[in-house]
C-alpha positions as CSV (number, residue, x, y, z in Angstrom):
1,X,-24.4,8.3,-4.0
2,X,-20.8,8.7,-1.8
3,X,-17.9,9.7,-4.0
4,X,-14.7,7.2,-3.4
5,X,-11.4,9.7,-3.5
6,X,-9.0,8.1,-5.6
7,X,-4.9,8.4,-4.1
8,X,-3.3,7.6,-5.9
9,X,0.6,6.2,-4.6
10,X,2.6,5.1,-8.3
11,X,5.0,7.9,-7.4
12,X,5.8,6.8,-4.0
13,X,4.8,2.9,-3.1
14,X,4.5,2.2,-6.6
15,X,8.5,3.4,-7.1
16,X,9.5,1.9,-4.6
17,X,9.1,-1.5,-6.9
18,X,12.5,-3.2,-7.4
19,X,13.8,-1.4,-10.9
20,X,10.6,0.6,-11.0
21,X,12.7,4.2,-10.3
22,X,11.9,7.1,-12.0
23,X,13.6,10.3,-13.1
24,X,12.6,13.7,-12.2
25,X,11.1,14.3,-16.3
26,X,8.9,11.3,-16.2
27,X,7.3,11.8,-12.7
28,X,6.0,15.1,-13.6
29,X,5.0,13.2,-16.7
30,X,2.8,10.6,-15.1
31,X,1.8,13.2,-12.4
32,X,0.7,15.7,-15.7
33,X,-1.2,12.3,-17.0
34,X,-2.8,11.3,-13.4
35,X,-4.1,14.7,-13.3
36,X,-5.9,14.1,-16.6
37,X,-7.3,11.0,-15.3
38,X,-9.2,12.9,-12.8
39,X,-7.7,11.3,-9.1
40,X,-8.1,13.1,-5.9
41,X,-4.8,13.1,-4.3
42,X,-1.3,12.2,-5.7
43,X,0.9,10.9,-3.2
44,X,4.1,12.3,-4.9
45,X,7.3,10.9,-3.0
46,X,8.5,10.8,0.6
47,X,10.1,14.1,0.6
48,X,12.2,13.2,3.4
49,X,13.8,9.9,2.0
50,X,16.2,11.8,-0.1
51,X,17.3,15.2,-2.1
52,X,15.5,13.9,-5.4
53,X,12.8,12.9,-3.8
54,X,12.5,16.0,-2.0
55,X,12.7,17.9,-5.3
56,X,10.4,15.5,-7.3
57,X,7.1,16.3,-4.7
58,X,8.3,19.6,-4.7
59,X,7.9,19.9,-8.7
60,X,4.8,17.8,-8.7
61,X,3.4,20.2,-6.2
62,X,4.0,23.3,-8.2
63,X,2.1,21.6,-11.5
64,X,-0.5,20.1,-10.2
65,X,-4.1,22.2,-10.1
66,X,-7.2,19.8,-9.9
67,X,-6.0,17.5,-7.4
68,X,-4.1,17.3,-3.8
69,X,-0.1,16.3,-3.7
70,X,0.4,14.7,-0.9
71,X,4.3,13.3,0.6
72,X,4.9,10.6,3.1
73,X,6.7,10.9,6.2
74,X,7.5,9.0,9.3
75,X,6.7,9.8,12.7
76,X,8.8,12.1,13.5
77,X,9.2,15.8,13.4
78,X,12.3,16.5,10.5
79,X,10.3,14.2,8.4
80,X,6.7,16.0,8.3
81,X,9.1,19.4,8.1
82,X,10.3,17.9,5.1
83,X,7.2,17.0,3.9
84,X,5.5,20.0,4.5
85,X,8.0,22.5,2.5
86,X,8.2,20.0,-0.1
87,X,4.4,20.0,-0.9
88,X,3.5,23.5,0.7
89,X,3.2,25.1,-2.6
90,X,0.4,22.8,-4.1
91,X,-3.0,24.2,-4.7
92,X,-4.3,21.4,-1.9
93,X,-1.4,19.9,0.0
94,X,-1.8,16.6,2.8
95,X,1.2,15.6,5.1
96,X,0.9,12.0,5.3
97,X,2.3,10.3,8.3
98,X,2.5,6.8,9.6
99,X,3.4,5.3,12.8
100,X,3.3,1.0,12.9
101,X,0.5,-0.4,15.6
102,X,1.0,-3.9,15.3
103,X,2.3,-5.6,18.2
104,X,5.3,-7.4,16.0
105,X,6.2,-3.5,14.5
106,X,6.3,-2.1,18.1
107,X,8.1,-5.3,19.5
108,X,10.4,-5.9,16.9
109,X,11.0,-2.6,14.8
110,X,9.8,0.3,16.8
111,X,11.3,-1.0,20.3
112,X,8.4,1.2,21.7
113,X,5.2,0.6,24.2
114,X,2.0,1.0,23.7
115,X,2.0,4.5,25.1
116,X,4.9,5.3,23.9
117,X,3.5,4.8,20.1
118,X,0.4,6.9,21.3
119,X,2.4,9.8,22.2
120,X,4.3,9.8,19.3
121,X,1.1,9.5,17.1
122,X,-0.9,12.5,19.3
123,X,2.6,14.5,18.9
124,X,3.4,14.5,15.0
125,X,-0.2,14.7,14.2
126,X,-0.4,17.9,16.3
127,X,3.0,19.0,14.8
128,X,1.9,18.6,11.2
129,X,-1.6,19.9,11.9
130,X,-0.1,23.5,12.9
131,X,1.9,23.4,8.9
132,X,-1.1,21.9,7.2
133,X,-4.8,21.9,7.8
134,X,-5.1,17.9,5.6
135,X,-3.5,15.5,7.9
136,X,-3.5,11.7,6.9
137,X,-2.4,8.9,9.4
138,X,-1.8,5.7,8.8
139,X,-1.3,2.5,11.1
140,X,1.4,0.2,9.5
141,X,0.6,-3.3,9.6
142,X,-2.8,-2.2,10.6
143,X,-4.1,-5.5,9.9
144,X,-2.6,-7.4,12.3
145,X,-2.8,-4.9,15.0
146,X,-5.0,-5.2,18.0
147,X,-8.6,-3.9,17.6
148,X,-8.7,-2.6,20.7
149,X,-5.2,-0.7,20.5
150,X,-5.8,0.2,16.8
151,X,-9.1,1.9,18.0
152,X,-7.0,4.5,20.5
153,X,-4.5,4.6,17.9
154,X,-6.7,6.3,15.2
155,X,-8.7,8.1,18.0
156,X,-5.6,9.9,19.3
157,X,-5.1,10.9,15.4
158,X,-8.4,12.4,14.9
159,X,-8.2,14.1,18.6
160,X,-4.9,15.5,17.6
161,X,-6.4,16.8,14.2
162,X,-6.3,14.3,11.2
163,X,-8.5,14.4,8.6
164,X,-7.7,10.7,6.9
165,X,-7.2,7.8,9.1
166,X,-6.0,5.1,6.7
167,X,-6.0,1.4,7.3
168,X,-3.2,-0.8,5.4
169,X,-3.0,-4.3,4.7
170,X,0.6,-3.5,4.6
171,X,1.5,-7.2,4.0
172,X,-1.3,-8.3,2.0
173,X,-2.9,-11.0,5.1
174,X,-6.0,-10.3,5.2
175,X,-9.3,-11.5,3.8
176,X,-12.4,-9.0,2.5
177,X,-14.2,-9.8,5.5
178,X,-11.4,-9.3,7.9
179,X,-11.1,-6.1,6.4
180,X,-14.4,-4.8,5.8
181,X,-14.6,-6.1,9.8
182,X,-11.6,-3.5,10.8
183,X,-13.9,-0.6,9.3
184,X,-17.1,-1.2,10.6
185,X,-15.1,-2.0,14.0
186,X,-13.5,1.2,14.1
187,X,-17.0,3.3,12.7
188,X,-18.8,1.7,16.1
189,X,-15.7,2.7,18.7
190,X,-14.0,6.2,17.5
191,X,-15.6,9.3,18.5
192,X,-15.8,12.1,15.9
193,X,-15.0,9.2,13.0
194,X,-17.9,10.6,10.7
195,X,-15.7,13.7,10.4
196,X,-12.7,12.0,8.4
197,X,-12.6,9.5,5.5
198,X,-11.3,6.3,6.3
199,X,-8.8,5.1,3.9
200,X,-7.8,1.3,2.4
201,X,-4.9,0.8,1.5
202,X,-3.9,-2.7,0.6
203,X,-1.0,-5.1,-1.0
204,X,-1.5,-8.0,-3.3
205,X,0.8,-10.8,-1.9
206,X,-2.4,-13.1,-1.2
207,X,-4.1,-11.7,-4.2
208,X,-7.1,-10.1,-2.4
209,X,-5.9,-6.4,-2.4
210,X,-8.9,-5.4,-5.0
211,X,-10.9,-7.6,-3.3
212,X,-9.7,-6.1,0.4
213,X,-10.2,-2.6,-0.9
214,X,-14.1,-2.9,-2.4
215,X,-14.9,-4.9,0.4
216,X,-14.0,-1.9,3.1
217,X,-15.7,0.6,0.3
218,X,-19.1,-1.3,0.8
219,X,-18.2,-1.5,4.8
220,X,-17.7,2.9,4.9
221,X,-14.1,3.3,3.1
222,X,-14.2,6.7,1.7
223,X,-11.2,6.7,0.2
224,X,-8.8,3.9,-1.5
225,X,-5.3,3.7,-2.1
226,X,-3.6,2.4,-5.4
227,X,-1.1,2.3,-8.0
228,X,-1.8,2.4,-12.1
229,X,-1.6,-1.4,-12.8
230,X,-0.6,-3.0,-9.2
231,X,2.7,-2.2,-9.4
232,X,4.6,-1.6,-5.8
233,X,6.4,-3.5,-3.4
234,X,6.5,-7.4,-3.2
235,X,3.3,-8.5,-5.0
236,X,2.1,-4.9,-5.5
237,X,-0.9,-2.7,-4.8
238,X,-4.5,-2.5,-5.1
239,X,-4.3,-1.5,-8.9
240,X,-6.5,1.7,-9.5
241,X,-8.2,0.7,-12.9
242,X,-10.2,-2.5,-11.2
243,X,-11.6,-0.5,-8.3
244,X,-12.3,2.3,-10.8
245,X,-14.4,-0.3,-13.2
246,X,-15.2,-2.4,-10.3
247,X,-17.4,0.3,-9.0
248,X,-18.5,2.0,-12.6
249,X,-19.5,-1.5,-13.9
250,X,-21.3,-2.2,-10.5
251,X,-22.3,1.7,-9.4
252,X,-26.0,0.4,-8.1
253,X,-24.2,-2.4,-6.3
254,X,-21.5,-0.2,-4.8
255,X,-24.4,2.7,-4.2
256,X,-20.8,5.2,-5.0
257,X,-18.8,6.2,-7.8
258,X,-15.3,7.8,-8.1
259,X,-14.2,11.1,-10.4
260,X,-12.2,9.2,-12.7
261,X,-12.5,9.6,-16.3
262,X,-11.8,6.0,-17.6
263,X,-11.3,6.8,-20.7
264,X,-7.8,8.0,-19.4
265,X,-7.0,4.3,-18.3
266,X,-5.6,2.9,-21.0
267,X,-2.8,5.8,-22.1
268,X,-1.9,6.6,-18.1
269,X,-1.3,2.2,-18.3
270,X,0.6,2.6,-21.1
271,X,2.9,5.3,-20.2
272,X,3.3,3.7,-16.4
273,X,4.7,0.6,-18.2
274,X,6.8,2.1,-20.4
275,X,8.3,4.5,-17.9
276,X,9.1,1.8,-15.3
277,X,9.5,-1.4,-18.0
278,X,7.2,-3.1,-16.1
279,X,4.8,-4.8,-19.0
280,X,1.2,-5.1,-18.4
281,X,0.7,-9.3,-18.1
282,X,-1.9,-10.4,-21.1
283,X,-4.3,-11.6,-18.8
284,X,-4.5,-8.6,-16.7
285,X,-8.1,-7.5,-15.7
286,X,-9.2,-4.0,-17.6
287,X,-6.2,-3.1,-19.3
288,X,-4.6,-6.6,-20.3
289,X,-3.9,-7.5,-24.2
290,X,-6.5,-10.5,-23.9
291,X,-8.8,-8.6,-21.8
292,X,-11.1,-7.8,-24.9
293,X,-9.5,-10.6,-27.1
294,X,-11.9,-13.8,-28.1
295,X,-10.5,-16.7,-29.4
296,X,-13.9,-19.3,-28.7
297,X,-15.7,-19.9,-31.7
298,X,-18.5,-19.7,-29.0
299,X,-17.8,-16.6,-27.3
300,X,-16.7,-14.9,-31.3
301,X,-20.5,-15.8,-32.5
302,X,-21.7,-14.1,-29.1
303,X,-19.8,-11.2,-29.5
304,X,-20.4,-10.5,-33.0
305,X,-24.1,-10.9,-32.4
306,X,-24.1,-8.7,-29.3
307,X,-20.7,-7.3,-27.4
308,X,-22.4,-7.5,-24.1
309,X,-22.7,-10.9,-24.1
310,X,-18.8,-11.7,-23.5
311,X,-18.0,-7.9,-22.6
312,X,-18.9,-6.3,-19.6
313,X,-16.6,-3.3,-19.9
314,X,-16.4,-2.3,-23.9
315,X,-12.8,-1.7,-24.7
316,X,-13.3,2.1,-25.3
317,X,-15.0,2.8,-22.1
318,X,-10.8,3.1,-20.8
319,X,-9.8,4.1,-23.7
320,X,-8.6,1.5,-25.6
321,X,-8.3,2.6,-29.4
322,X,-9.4,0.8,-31.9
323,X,-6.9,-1.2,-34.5
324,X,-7.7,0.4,-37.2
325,X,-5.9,3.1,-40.0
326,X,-5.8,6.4,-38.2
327,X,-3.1,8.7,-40.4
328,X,-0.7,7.6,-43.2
329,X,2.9,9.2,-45.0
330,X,0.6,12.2,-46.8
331,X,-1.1,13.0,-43.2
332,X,-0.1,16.5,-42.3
333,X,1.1,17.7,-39.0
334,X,-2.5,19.2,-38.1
335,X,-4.5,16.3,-38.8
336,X,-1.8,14.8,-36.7
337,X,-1.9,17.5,-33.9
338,X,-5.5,16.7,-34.1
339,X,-5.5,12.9,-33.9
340,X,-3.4,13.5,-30.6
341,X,-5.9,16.0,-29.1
342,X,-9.0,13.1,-29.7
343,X,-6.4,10.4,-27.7
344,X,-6.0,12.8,-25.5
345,X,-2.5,14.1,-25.7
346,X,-1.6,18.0,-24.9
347,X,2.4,18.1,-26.3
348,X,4.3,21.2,-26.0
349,X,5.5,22.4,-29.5
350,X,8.7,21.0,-29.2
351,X,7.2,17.4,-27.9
352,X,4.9,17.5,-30.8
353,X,7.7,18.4,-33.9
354,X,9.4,15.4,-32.2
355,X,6.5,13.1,-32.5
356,X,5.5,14.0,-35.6
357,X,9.2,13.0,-37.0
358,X,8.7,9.9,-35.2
359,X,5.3,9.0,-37.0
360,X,6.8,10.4,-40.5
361,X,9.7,7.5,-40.2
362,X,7.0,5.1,-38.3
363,X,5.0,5.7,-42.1
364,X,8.2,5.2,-43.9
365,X,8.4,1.7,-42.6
366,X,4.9,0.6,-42.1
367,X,2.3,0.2,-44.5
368,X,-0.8,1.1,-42.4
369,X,-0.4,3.1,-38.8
370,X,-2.8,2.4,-36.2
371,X,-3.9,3.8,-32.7
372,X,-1.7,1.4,-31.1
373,X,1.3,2.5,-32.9
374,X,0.7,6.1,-32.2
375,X,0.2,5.5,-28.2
376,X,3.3,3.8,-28.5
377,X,5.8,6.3,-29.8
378,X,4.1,9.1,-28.0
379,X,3.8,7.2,-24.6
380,X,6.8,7.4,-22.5
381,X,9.1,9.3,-25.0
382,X,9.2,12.2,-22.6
383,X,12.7,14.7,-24.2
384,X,15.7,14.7,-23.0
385,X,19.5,15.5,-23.6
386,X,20.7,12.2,-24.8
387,X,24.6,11.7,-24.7
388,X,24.6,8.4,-27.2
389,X,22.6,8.6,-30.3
390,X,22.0,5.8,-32.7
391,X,23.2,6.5,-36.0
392,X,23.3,3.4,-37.8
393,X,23.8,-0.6,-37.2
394,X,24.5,-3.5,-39.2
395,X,24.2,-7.1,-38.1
396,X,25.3,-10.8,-39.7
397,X,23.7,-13.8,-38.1
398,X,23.8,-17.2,-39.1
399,X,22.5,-20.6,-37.2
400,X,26.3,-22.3,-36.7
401,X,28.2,-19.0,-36.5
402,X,29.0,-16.4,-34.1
403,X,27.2,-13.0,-34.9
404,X,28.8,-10.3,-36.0
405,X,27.6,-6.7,-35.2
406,X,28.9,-3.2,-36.2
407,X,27.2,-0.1,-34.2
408,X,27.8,3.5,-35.0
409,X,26.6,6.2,-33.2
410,X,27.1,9.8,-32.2
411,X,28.4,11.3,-29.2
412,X,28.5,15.9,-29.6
413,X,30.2,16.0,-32.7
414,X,31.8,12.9,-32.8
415,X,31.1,9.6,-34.5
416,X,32.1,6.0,-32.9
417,X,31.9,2.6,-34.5
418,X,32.8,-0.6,-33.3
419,X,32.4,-4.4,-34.4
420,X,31.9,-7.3,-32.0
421,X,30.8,-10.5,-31.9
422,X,28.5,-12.6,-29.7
423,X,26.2,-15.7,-29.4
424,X,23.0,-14.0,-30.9
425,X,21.9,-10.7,-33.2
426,X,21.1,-8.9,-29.6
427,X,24.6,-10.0,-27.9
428,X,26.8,-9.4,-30.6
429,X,25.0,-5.8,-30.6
430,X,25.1,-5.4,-26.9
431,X,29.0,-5.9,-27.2
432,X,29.5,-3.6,-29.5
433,X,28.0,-0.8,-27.3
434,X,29.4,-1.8,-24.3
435,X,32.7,-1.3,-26.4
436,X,31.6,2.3,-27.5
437,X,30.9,3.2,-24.1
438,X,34.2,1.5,-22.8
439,X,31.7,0.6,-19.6
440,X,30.9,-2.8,-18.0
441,X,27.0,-2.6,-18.5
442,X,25.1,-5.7,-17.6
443,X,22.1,-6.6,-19.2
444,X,19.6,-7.4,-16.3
445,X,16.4,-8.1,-18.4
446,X,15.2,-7.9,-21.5
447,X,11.7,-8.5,-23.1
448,X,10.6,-8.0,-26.5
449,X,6.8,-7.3,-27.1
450,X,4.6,-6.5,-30.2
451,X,2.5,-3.1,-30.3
452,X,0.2,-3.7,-32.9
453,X,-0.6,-6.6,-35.3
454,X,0.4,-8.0,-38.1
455,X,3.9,-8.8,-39.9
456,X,5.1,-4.6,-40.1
457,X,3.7,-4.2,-36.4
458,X,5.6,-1.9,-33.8
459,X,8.2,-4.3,-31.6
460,X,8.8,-2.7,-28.3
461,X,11.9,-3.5,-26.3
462,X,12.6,-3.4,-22.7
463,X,15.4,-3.6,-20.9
464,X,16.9,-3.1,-17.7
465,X,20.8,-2.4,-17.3
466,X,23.3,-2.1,-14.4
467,X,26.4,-0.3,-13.9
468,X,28.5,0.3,-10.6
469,X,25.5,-0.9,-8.4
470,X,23.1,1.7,-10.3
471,X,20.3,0.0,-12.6
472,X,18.1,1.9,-15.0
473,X,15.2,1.1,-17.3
474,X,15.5,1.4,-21.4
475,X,12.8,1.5,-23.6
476,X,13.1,1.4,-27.6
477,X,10.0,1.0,-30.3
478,X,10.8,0.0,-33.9
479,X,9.4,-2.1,-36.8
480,X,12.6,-4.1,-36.6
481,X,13.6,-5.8,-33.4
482,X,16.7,-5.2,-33.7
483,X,16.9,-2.1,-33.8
484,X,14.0,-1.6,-31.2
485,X,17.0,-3.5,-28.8
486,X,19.5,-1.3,-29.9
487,X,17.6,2.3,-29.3
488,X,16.5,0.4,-25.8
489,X,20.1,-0.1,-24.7
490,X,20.9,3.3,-25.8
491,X,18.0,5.0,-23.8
492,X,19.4,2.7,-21.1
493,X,22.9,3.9,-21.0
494,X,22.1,7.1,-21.5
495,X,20.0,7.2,-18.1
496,X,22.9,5.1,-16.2
């Protein structure tokens, strides 16, 4: 069977979601977690873009050990030098240029001919080739460009020394068979093609990215291009856990498989969406909260006779934990060391002593403490420095009244307290912080979701905030709601 490499792009096209920015701590975090889940090449940043991205690939390229850290760059010749110091100290680096072929990109955008997009293609390639011996180039918009012209395009890049050529549906037009066309196409009419892996990569705005992407696996793809659940531009990006279990549920179909460990799918989900406050949608293939859910009498008496009559995937084959009672108040810090180990958590000392204080007061407050609830106060809660810290809230509500809230919290040494009042339990609270902070903070979005079940189950807030143009993400977890809002605001303001 062919291996399928899995690149994955949630540090670089994935970020690049409105809102779905991320800070130097929680990169290496998902890097550190996409690592575990066993893909081939993280694409880490586009070094060239800006200092902190620059330093983020960097960082990612020092950590990483098992896979290849890859950084993005146009074209031209101070991007790839860029990209090259930023990633040269990985254990397996790949400069990763692209150059647009469609006619409407080199009309409109490039202002370049034919030729003239050739001979920059033939010269970066050959630039980057001399830094790095894994060169990947990619045709913008190659879906719409020219067969013919995309042909020469790719063959200049493999004369000039790449090892990837990779093919985007960079606005999500085409069909399967349109796409699986452009690979067979370009297997028949490159010389030397069975030397490199031909890469998919392809958006969602039609909803046939998944679809695009297996579709050009069956046709000779050797490699695919996604993001942990879709996220990236516009509609997003093929979303690595359904080509993953696409081609593990259907391995004699697809005649491949991929080194992924699925088991890993569900946490590295998780953590994504708690980094970035993007929530995974119920209905979400793999990893969605219905995804395993029955509510048919007829599908319930299936299931509970035989799983495999409503389930083709069971829930832990990505790693999905069971709802059940996993540790309680008396539960040491070993057997809860231990418990992490099995979900498959490494924490430094420090990141452990501050989860375990977060599952002794999780206990406090909740009657029994499931899997769930343990994957949500150790997902995402990555340590840092925090300048605000919650230190105690009261708030009055009633149905033809104005709330009233009083926040206190601690800033060094010094306590700071202030009442406000506001249409709702959440505004009222809001005000009061923004009065703390003596900032204008605008609440973008806010979502409230349950964790786990029942009526002492985990609420998770998410917000997103903005202050003098900059926005940031917030993320709080609590058995009351309220205060879930409040320690999201906090971890918001604290980022802005």
């Amino acid at each position: 069977m062919r291996k399928i490499k899995i690149f994955d792009t949630t540090l670089r096209d994935g970020e690049q979601s409105p809102g779905c920015s991320m800070r130097l701590h929680e990169k290496l975090e998902v890097a550190r977690q996409l690592e575990r889940l066993g893909v081939d090449i993280i694409e880490a940043g586009f070094a060239f873009s800006s200092p902190g991205d620059f330093e983020s690939v960097s960082q990612v390229a020092k950590i990483i050990t098992n896979a290849s850290v890859a950084s993005l760059a146009r074209a031209k010749r101070e991007d790839i030098d860029a990209a090259y110091n930023a990633v040269k100290n990985a254990v397996a680096p790949r400069i990763h240029i692209f150059l647009a072929t469609s006619p409407l990109h080199m009309q409109y955008k490039l202002k370049m001919t034919d030729e003239q997009v050739l001979e920059h293609i033939a010269d970066s390639v050959r630039y980057a080739k001399a830094k790095c011996g894994d060169i990947e180039f990619s045709a913008e918009d190659a879906s719409r460009s020219e067969p013919t012209f995309l042909a020469r395009a790719f063959d200049t890049a493999v004369k000039a020394g790449a090892t990837v050529i990779n093919v985007p549906d960079t606005v999500g037009y085409c069909l399967p068979s349109e796409m699986a066309g452009k690979v067979e196409y370009l297997l028949n009419h490159i010389a030397g093609i069975e030397r490199v892996d031909i890469s998919a990569h392809n958006h969602d705005d039609l909803g046939m990215a998944t679809a695009n992407a297996l579709s050009m696996v069956l046709a000779g793809a050797g490699q695919v291009e996604c993001t942990i659940n879709g996220i990236g531009e516009r509609a997003g990006n093929t979303a690595l856990e359904e080509v993953v279990m696409a081609i593990a549920t259907r391995k004699v179909f697809f005649d491949c498989y991929t080194g992924i460990d699925t088991r890993e799918i569900y946490k590295t989900s998780r953590l994504v969406s708690a980094i970035t406050g993007v929530p995974v949608p119920p209905a979400k293939a793999i990893i969605g909260a219905n995804a395993y859910a029955h509510e048919s009498g007829i599908h319930q008496h299936g299931v509970m006779a035989n799983p495999k009559t409503y389930e083709i995937i069971s829930p832990e084959t990505v790693g999905i934990p069971q709802n059940k009672i996993v540790l309680g108040k008396h539960s040491g810090r070993h057997a809860f060391s231990e418990h992490l180990t099995e979900l498959g958590y490494t924490l430094t000392e420090v990141e452990l002593n501050k989860a375990f204080e977060d599952f002794k007061l999780l206990c406090d407050k909740k009657k029994y403490v499931t899997g769930k609830d343990i994957l949500a106060i150790v997902s995402g809660s990555g340590l840092q420095e925090n300048k605000y810290i919650l230190l105690d809230f009261t708030v009055d509500s009633a149905k033809n009244d104005e709330s009233v809230a009083t926040i206190a919290v601690s800033c060094g040494n010094q306590r700071f307290q202030q009442t406000a009042k506001g249409g709702g339990p959440i505004n009222s609270a809001f005000k009061a912080l923004n009065a703390i902070m003596g900032r204008d903070i605008e609440l973008i979005d806010y979502a409230i979701s349950s964790v786990s079940s029942g009526v002492d189950a985990l609420g998770e807030a998410s917000i997103r905030l903005s202050c003098d143009g900059v926005v940031a993400h917030g993320r709080g977890v609590s058995t009351d709601i309220l205060e879930a809002s409040v320690l999201a605001y906090l971890d918001g303001a604290n980022k802005l």
